[in-house]
C-alpha positions in Angstrom: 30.5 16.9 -25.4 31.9 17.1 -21.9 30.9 14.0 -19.3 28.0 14.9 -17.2 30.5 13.9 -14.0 32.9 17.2 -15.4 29.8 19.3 -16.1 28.3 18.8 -12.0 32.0 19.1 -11.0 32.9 22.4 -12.3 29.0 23.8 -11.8 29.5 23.1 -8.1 32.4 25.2 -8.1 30.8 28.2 -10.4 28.0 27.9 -7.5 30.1 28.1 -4.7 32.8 30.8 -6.2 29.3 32.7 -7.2 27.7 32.4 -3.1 31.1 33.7 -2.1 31.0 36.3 -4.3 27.8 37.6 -3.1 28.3 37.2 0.6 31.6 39.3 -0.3 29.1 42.1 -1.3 27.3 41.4 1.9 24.5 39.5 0.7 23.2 37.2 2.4 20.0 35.8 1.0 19.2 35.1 -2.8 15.6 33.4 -3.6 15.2 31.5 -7.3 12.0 33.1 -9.1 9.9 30.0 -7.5 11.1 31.2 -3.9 14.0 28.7 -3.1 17.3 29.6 -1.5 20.0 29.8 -3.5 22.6 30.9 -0.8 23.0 27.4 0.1 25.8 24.3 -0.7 25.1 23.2 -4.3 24.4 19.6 -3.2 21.4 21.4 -1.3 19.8 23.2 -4.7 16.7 21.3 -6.5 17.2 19.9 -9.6 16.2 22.9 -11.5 18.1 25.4 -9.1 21.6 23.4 -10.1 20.6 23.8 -13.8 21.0 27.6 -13.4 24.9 26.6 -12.9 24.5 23.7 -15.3 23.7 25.7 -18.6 26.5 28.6 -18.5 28.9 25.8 -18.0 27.7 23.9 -20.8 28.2 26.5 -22.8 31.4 27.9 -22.1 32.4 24.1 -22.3 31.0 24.0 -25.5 32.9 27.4 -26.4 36.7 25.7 -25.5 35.3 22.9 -27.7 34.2 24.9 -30.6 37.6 26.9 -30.4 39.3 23.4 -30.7 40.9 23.4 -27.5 40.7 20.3 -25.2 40.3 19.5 -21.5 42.2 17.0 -20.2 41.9 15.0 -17.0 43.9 16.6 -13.8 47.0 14.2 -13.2 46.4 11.9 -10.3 47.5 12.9 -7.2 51.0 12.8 -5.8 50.2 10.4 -3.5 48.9 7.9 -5.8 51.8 8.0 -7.9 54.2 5.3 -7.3 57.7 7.3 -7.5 56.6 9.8 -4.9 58.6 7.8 -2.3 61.9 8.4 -4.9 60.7 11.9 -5.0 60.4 11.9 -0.8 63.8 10.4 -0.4 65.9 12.0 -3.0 64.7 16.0 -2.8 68.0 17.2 -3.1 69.6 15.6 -6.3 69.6 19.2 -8.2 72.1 22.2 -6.8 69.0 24.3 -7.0 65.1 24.2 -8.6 65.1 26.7 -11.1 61.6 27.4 -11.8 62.1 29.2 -14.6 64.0 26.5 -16.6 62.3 25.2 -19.6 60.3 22.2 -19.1 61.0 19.3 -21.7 60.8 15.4 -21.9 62.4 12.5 -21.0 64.0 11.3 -24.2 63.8 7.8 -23.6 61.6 5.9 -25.8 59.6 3.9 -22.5 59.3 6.9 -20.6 58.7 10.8 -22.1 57.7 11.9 -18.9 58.4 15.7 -18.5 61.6 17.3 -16.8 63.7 20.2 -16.4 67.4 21.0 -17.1 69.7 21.8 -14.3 72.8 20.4 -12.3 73.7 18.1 -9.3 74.1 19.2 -6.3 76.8 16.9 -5.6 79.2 17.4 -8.8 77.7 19.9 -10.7 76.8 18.0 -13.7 74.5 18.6 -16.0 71.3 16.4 -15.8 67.5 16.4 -16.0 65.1 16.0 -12.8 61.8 15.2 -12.4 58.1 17.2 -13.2 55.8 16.1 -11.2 52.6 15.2 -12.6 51.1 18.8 -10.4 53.7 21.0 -12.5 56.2 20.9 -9.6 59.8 21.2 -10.4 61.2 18.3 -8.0 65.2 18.2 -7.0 65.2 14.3 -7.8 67.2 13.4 -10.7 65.5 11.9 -13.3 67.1 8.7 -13.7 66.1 7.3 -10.3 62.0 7.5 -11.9 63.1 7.0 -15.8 60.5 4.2 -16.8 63.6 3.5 -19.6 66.4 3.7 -16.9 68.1 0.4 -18.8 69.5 2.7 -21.1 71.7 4.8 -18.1 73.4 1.2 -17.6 76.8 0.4 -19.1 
């Protein structure tokens, strides 16, 4: 069963893709059967009024469930993760960011966190850089983040 907090996120968002949608048609004004304006911000709606959003969410969240699929947490933003000032300094490590190279993992046993193939900029060497936790492909090379970087040490 999803957490309530997920449920009221993602119904806020139906409701708000849904008013754009009909203002797109050119509608302006939608009343609930009791009378109440639905056109409005979500954190306006009566109790009853957010539970028309609620209920198809529930159930297509119970739908991904039932299919045995699983919803995971958005990573944290960039900002509040510590090695974006590596990532600010060092955005040039790789001779290019090619997007289309296969993503993989770190293979230290501390870290696994996930990076991409390529080459330095500097010698042309083959190496791994940084995913960040958004999907971005950085240009940092992935030792200066590796949370097993001992291992790179001779």
């Amino acid at each position: 069963m999803a957490a309530p907090e997920l449920i009221e996120s993602i119904s806020a968002r139906v409701h708000e893709a849904w008013v754009e949608a009909k203002r797109g048609r050119g509608v302006e004004s939608r009343l609930s059967q009791g009378g109440e304006q639905l056109m409005v911000p979500y954190e306006d709606l009566s109790e009853d009024a957010k539970e028309l959003d609620r209920a198809p969410v529930r159930a297509v969240l119970a739908a991904v469930e039932a299919v045995g699929a699983v919803i995971v947490e958005p990573p944290a933003a960039a900002a509040d993760d510590p090695r974006q000032a590596v990532w600010d300094r060092y955005p040039n490590d790789a001779r290019e960011i090619l997007r289309d190279a296969v993503a993989t993992r770190c293979t230290g046993r501390k870290c696994q966190a996930p990076v991409w193939r390529g080459v330095t900029a500097a010698k042309g060497v083959p190496t791994v850089f940084d995913i960040k936790p958004n999907g971005e492909y950085s240009g940092t090379n992935h030792w200066r983040t590796c949370l097993d970087r001992d291992r790179f040490r001779r």
